[in-house]
VOKE-935376 format. One line per 4 residues: number of its first residue (from 1); their letters; for each residue x, z, y of N, C-alpha, C. Coordinates in steps of 0.1 Angstrom, whole numbers. Layout:
N
NUM) A) X/Z/Y/X/Z/Y/X/Z/Y | ...
//
This chain:
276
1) XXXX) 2198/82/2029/2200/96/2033/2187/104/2032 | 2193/115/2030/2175/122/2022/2170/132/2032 | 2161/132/2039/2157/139/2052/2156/153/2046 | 2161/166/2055/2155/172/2050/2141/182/2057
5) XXXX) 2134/183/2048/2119/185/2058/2122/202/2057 | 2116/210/2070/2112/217/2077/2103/230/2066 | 2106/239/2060/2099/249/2047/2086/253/2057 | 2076/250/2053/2063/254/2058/2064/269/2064
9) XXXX) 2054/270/2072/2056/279/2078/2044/293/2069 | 2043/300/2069/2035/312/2062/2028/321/2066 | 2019/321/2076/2015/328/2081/2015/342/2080 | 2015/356/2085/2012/365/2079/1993/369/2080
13) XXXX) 1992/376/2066/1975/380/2069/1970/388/2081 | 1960/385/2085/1950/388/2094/1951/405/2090 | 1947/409/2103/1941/426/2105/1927/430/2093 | 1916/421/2099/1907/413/2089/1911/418/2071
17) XXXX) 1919/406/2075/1917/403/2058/1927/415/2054 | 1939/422/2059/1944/435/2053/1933/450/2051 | 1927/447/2060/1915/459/2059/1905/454/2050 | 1905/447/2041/1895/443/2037/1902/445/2023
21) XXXX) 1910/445/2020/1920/446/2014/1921/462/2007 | 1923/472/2024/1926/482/2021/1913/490/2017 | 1900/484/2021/1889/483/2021/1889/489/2003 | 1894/479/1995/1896/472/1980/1899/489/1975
25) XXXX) 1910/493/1979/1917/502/1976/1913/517/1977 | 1908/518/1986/1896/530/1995/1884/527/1982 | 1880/520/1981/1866/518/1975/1869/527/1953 | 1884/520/1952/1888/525/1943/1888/539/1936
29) XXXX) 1898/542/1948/1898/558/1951/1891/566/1947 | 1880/564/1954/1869/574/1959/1862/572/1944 | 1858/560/1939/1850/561/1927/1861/562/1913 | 1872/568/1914/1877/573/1903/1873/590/1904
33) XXXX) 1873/591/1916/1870/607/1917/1857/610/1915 | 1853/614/1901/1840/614/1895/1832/625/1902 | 1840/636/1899/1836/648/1908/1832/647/1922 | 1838/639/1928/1836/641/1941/1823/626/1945
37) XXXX) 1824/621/1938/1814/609/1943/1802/617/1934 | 1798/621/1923/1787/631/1920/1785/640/1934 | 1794/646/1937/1789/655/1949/1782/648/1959 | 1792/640/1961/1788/632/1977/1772/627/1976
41) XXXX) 1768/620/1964/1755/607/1962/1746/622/1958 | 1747/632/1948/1735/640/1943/1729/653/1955 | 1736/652/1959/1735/666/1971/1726/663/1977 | 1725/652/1986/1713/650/1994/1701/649/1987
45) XXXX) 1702/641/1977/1691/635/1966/1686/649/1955 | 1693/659/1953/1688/670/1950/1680/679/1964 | 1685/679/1977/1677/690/1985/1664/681/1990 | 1662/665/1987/1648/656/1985/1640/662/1978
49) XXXX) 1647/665/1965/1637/670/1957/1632/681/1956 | 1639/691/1961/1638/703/1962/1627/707/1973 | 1630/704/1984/1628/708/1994/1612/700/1992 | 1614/685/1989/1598/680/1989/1585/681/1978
53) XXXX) 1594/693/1968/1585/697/1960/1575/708/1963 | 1582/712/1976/1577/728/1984/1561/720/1991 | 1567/711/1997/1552/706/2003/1542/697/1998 | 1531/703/2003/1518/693/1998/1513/694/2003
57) XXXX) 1512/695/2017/1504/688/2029/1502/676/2032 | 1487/671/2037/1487/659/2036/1480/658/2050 | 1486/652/2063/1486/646/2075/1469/640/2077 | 1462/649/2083/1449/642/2082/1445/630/2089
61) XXXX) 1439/619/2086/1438/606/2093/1449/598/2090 | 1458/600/2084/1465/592/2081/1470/589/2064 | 1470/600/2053/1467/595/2041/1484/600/2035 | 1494/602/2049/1509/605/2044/1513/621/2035
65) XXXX) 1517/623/2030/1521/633/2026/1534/640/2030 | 1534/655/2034/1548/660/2042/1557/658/2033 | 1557/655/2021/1569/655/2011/1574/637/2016 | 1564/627/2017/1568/617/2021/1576/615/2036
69) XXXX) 1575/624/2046/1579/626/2058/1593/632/2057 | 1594/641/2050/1607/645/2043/1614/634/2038 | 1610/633/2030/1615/620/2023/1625/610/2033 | 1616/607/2038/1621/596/2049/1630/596/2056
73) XXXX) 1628/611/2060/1641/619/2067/1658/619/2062 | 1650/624/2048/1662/628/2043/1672/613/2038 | 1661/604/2042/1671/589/2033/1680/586/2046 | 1678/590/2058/1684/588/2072/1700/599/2069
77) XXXX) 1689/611/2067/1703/626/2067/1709/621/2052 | 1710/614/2042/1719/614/2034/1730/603/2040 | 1723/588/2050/1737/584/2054/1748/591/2063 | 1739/599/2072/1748/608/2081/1756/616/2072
81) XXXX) 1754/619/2059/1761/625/2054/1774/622/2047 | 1769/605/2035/1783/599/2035/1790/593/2044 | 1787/590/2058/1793/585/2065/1803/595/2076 | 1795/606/2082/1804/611/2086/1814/622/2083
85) XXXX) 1806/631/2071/1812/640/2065/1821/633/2055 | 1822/622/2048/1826/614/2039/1843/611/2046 | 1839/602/2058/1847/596/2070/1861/609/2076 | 1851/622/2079/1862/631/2086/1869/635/2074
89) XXXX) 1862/643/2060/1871/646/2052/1883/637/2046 | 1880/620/2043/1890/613/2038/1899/613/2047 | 1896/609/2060/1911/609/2072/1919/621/2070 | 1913/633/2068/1919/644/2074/1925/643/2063
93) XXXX) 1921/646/2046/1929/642/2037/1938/629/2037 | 1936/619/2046/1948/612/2044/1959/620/2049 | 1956/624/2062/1968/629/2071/1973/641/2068 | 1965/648/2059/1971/661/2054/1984/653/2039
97) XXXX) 1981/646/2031/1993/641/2021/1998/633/2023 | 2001/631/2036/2009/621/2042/2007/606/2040 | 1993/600/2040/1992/586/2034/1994/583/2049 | 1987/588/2058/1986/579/2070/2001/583/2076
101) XXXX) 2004/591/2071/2023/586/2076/2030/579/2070 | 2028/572/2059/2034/563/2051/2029/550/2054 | 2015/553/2060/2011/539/2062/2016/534/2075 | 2020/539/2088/2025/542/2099/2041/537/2101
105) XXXX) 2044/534/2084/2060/530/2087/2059/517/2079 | 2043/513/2077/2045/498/2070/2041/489/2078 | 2041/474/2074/2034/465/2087/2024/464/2090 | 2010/471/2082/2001/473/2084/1992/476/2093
109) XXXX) 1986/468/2103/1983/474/2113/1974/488/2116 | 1973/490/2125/1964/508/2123/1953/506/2123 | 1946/494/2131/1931/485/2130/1930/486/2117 | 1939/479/2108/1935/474/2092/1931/489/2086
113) XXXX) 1937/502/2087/1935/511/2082/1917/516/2082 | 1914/512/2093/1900/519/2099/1890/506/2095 | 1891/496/2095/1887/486/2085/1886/488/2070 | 1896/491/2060/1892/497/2049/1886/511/2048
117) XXXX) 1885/517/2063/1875/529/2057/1862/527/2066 | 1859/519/2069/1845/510/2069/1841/503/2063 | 1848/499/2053/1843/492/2041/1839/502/2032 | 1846/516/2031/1843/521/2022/1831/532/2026
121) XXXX) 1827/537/2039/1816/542/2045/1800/528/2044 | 1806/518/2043/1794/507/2044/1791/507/2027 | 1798/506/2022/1793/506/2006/1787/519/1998 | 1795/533/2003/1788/542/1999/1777/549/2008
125) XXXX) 1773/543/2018/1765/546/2023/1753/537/2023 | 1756/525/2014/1739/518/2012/1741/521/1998 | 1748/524/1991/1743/533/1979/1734/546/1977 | 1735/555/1987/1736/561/1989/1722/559/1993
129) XXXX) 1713/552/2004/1699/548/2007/1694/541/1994 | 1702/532/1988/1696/525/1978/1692/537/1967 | 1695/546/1965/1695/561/1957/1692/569/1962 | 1684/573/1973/1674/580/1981/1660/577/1981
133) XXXX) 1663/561/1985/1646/553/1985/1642/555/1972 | 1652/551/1955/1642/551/1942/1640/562/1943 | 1643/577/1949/1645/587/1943/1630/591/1950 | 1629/586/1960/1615/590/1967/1607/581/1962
137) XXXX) 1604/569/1960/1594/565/1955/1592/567/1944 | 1599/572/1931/1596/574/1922/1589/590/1921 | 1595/596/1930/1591/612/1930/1578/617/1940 | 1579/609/1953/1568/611/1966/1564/596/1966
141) XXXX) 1560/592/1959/1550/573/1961/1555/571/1979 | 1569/569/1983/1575/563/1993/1575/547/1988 | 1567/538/1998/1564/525/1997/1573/520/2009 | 1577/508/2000/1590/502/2005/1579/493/2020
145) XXXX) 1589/493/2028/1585/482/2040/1577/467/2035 | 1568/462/2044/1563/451/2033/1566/439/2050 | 1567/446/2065/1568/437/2071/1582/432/2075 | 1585/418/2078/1601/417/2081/1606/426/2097
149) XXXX) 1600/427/2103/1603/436/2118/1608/448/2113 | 1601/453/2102/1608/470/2096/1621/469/2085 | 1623/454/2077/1637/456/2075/1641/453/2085 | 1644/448/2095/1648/446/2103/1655/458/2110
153) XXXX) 1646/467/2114/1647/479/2118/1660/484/2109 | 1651/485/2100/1659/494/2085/1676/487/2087 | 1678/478/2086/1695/471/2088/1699/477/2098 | 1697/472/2114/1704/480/2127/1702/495/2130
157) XXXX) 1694/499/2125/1694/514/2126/1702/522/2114 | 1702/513/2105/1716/518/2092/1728/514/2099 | 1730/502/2103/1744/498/2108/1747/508/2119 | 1738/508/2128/1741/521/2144/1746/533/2134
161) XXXX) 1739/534/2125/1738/551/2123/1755/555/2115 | 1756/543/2106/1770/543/2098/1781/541/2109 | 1782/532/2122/1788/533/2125/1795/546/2141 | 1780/548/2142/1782/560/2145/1789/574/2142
165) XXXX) 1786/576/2130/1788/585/2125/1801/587/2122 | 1807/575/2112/1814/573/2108/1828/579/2119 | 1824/566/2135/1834/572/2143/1837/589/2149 | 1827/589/2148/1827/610/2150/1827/617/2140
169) XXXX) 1828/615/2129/1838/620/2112/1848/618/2116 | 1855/608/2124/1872/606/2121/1874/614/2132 | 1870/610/2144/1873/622/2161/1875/636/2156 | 1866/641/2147/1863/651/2147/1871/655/2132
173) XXXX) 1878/651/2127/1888/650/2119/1898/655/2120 | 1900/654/2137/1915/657/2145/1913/668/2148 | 1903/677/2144/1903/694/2152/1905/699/2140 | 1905/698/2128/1911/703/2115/1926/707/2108
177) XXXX) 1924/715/2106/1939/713/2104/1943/710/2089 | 1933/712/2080/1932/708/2070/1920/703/2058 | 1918/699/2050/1909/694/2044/1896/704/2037 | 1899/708/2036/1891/726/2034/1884/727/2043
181) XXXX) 1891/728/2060/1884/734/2070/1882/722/2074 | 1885/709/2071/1875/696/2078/1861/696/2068 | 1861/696/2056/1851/694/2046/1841/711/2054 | 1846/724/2054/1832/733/2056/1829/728/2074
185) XXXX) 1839/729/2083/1832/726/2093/1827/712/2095 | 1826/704/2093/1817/689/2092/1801/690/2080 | 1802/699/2073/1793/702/2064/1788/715/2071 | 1790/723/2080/1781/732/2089/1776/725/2099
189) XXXX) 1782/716/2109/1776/707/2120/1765/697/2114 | 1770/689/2103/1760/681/2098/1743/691/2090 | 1743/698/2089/1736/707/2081/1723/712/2093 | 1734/718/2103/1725/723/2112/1717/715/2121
193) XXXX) 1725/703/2122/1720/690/2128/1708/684/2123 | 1708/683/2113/1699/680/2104/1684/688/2103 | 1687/709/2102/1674/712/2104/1671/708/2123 | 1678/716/2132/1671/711/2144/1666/697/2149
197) XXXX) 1670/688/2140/1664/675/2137/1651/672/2136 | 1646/683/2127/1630/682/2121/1633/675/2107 | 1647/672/2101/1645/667/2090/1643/679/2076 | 1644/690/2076/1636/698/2069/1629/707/2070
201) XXXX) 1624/702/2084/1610/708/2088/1603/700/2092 | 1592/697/2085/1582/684/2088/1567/689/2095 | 1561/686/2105/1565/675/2111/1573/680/2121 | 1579/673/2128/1592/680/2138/1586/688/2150
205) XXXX) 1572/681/2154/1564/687/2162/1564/708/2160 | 1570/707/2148/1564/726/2145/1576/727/2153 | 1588/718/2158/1603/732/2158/1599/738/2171 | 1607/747/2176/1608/752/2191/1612/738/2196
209) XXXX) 1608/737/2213/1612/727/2215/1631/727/2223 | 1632/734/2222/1644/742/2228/1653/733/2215 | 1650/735/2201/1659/728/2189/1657/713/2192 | 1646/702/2194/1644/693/2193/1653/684/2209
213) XXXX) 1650/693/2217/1657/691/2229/1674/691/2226 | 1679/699/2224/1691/698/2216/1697/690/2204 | 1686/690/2199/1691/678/2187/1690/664/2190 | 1684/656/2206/1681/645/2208/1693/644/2215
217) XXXX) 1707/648/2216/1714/645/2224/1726/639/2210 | 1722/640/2199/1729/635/2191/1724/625/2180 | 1728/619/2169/1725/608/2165/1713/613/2154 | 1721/619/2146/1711/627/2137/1696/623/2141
221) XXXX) 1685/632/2149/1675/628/2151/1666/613/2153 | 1679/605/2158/1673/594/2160/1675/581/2151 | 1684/587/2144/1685/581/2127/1676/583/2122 | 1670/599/2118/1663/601/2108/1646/592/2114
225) XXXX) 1649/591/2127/1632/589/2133/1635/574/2132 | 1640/567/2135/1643/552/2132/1641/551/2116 | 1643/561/2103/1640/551/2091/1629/560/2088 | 1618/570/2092/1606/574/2091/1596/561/2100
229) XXXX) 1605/555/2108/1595/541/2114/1594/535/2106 | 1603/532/2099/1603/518/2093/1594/524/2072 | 1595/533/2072/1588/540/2057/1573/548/2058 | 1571/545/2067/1556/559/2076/1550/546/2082
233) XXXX) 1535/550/2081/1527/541/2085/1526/546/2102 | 1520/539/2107/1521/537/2128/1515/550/2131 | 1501/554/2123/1497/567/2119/1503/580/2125 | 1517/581/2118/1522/587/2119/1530/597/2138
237) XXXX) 1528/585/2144/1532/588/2155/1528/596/2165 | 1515/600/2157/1510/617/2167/1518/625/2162 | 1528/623/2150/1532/634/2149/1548/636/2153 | 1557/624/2165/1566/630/2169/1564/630/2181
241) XXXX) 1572/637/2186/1575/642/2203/1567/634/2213 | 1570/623/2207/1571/611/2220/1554/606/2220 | 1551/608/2206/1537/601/2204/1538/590/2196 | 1555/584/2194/1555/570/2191/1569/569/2186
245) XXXX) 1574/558/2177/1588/558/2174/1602/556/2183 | 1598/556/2194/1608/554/2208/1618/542/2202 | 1624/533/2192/1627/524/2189/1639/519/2201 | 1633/520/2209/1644/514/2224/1651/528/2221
249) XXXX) 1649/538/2225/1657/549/2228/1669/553/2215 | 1659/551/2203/1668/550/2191/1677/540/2191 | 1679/528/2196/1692/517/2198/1698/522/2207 | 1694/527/2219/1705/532/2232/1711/546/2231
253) XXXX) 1706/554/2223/1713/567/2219/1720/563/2206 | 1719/556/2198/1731/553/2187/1739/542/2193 | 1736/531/2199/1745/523/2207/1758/532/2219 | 1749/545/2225/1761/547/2231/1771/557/2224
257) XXXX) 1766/562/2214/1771/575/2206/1786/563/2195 | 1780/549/2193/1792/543/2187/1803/536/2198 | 1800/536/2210/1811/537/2223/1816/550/2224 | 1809/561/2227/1818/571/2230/1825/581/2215
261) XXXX) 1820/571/2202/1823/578/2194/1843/569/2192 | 1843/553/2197/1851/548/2200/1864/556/2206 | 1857/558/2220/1868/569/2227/1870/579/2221 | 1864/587/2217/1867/601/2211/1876/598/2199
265) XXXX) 1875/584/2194/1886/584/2181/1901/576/2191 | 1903/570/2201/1914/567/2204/1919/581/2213 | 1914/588/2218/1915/598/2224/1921/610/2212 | 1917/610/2201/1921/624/2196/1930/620/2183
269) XXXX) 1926/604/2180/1933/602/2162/1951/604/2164 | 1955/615/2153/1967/616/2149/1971/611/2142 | 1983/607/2135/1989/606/2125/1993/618/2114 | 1998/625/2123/2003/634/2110/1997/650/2116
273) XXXX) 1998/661/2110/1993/673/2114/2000/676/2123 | 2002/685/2135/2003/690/2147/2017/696/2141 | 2015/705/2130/2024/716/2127/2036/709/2125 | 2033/696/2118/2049/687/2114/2055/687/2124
//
């Protein structure tokens, strides 16, 4: 008599591995859109050059040049910029042509969804540093980190900052009603954020302190001052606020900004527009 055996069982895929997946698909997207990935990677990498051709001051006692202080800055404000500007516009364009309602009636979990668009903020946003850094050391002699404590730095202070951002692109996603007005208003907050930052105004010590006070309540500044630590010699630390790179304070203001940037996205994320 011929037993008959039990058809293996099949697991279905992991959250994991479908976001990783959708990850695949996101990453596609974006770099078919020639236009739009030229925008996203040259914008920052043009107002580097622009803006660090203007200076030629050179920091006494220390040997730095303001175009290199810029510099440094701006390799910080270019990930804030693919990541969160990048982050609110694609959500909102999902939800504006209905992808994320389509995706909402598949088995796909909603985790997996935000998983493939952290794959695709994690990839174009160390492109995006990796195309900042040549762009400065070929143009402002920006010398790469030579001790391991400063990559060091350089990885968690990219990871905090991508994922920071990232979550408050999507939160902030949800006050849009369309892709138009998510792309100008996420490109006015990140912009302005950026000068009261001190990132194109060097040293930050010149701003009012009324702007610098304001700008420490958000990530922006302590991004850009976390990768001026890690690219600026120790030197450099008469010339922020503190005297010094605050390092602690830079992990616990991006540390809590990617918790409450958490809540703000379960708190506000939609599926579809309001009007539907």
């Amino acid at each position: 008599m011929t037993t008959l055996r039990p058809a293996p069982t099949v697991s279905a895929p992991g959250t994991v591995r479908i976001g990783l997946a959708r990850g695949g698909v996101e990453l596609r997207q974006f770099f078919r859109q020639k236009e739009h990935v030229v925008f996203t990677f040259s914008l920052p990498a043009i107002l580097m050059v622009l803006l660090g051709s203007i200076f030629d001051e050179t920091y006494a006692g220390t040997g730095v040049g303001a175009s290199q202080v810029l510099a440094a800055g701006m390799i910080g404000a270019g990930i804030v910029s693919t990541s969160f500007v990048s982050m609110g516009v694609g959500v909102a364009m999902d939800r504006e042509d209905g992808t994320l309602k389509r995706l909402r009636g598949t088995p796909m979990p909603a985790a997996a969804y935000f998983v493939g668009k952290v794959v695709l903020v994690a990839v174009s946003s160390l492109a995006q540093m990796i195309l900042m850094v040549t762009v400065a050391m070929l143009l402002f002699d920006l010398s790469l980190p030579t001790a391991l404590n400063d990559w060091l730095t350089l990885a968690w202070v990219f990871a905090l900052g991508c994922i920071s951002c990232a979550l408050l692109g999507t939160a902030a996603s949800a006050m849009a009603r369309s892709v138009n007005g998510a792309s100008a208003g996420m490109n006015i907050v990140q912009v302005t954020l950026q000068f009261i930052s001190g990132v194109f105004v060097t040293p930050i010590t010149s701003l009012p302190i009324v702007m610098v006070t304001v700008s420490s309540f958000f990530p922006v500044k302590w991004i850009c001052q976390g990768f001026r630590s890690v690219f600026l010699p120790d030197s450099m630390t008469a010339y922020e606020m503190a005297g010094e790179w605050e390092l602690g304070m830079v992990a616990l203001v991006l540390g809590v900004w990617c918790v409450l940037g958490l809540l703000l996205c379960q708190a506000t994320f939609r599926w579809t527009n309001r009007a539907e």
